[in-house]
C-alpha positions in Angstrom: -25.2 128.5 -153.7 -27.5 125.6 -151.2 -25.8 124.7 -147.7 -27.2 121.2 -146.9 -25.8 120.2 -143.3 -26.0 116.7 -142.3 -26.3 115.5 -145.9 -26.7 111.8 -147.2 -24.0 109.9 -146.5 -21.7 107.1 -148.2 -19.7 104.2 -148.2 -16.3 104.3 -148.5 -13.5 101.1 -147.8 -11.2 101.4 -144.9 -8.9 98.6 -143.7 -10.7 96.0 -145.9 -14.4 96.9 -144.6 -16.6 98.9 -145.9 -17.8 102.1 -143.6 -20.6 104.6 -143.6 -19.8 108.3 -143.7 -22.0 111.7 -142.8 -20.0 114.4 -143.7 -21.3 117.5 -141.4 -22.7 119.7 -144.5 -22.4 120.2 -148.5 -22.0 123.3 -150.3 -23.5 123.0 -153.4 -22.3 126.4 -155.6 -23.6 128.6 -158.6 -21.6 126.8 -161.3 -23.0 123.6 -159.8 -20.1 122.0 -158.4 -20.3 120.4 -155.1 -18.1 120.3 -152.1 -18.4 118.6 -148.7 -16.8 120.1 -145.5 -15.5 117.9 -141.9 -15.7 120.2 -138.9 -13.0 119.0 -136.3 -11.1 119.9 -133.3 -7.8 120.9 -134.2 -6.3 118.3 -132.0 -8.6 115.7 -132.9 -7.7 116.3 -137.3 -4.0 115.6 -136.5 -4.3 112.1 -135.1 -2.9 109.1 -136.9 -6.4 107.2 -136.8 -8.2 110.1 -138.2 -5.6 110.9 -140.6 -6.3 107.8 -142.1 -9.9 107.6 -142.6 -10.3 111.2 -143.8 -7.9 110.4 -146.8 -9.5 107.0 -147.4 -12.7 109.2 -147.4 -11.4 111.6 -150.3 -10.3 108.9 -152.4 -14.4 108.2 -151.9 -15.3 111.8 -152.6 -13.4 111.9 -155.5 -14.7 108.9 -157.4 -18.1 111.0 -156.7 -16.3 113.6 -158.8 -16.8 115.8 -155.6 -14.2 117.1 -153.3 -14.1 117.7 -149.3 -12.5 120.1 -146.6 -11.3 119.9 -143.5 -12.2 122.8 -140.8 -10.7 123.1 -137.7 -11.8 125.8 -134.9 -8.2 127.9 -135.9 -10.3 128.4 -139.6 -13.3 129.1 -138.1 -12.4 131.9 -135.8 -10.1 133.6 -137.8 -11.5 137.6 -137.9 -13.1 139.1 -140.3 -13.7 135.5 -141.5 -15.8 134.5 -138.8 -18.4 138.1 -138.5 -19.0 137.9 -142.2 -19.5 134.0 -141.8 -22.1 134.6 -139.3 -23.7 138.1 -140.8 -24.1 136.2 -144.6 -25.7 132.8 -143.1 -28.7 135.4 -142.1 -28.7 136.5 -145.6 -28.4 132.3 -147.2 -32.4 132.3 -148.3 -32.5 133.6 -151.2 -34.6 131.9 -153.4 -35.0 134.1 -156.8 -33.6 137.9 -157.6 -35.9 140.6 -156.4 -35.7 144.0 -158.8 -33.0 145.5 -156.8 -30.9 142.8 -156.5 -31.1 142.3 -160.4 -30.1 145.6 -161.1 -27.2 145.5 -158.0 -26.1 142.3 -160.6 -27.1 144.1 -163.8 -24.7 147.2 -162.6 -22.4 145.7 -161.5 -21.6 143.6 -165.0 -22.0 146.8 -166.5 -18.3 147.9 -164.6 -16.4 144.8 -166.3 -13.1 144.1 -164.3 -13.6 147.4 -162.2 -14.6 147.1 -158.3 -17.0 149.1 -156.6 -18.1 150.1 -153.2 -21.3 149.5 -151.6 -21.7 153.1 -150.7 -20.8 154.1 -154.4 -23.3 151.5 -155.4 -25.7 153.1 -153.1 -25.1 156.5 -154.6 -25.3 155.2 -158.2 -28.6 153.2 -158.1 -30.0 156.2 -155.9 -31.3 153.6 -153.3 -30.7 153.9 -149.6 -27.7 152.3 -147.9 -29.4 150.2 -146.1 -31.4 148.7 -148.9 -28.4 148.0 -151.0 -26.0 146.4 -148.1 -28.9 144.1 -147.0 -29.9 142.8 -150.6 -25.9 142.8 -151.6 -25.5 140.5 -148.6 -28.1 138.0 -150.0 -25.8 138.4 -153.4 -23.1 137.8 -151.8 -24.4 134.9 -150.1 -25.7 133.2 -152.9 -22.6 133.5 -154.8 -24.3 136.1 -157.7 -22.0 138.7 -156.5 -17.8 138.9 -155.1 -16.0 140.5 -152.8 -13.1 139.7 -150.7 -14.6 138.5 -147.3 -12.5 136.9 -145.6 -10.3 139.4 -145.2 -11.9 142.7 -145.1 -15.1 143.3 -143.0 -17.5 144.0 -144.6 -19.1 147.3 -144.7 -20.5 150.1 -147.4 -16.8 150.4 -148.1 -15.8 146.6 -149.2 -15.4 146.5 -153.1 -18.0 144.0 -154.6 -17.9 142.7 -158.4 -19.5 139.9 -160.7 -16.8 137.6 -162.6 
């Protein structure tokens, strides 16, 4: 998974003129697929003007064969959302799979549809805690890995697995 903020923008028609759009970041994820995200103020992503343009601006997105989301500050500081938001984006560089991390992945494919902890994970690989939260963080980050984020904290105790 790459975060791009700012990223190149487009045109897109609105009330018979064509206008340029900058859409605040991209995420593009594992499988490829791309999505762009609008950070607004609550208030401000409810008013008739806006409404508009952001639905004449996914009708744009889609012809891209893209998609785009709308954030408001009531998303973004929703708990545990927001921590584990904030604790991954220091774990968002990972470039290639260092030897732990491949056998956190390799392990983990080897459980099929079953979950497991991070301090079980710990246990099995025989690696300290620390070691294996840090690099399943960068997983996680990257998309290689699951867990259920935004609602449980996470911690040695959150369940991770690869679909």
């Amino acid at each position: 998974m790459s975060y791009q903020s700012q990223p190149s923008g487009f045109e897109y028609p609105f009330e018979g003129k064509k206008r340029f759009y900058t859409p605040d970041f991209l995420v593009e994820y594992v499988d490829l697929t791309k999505e762009y995200f609008e950070v607004k103020p609550s208030v401000r992503a409810v008013e008739s003007e806006f409404v508009q343009k952001f639905n004449a601006i996914k009708v744009a997105v889609k012809q891209q064969q893209t998609s785009i989301s709308l954030i408001t500050e009531r998303q973004i500081h929703i708990q545990p959302r927001l921590d584990n938001a904030k604790l991954l984006y220091r774990y968002a560089d990972i470039q290639q799979l260092n030897p732990l991390q491949c056998e956190i992945v390799s392990f983990l494919r080897r459980q099929r549809l079953n979950k497991i902890s991070a301090k079980v994970l710990a246990i099995k690989l025989n690696y300290s805690q620390g070691d294996v939260n840090s690099n399943v963080l960068a997983l996680l980050s990257a998309g290689y890995i699951q867990a259920d984020i935004l609602n449980n904290k996470f911690s040695d105790e959150i369940l991770l697995w690869v679909d």
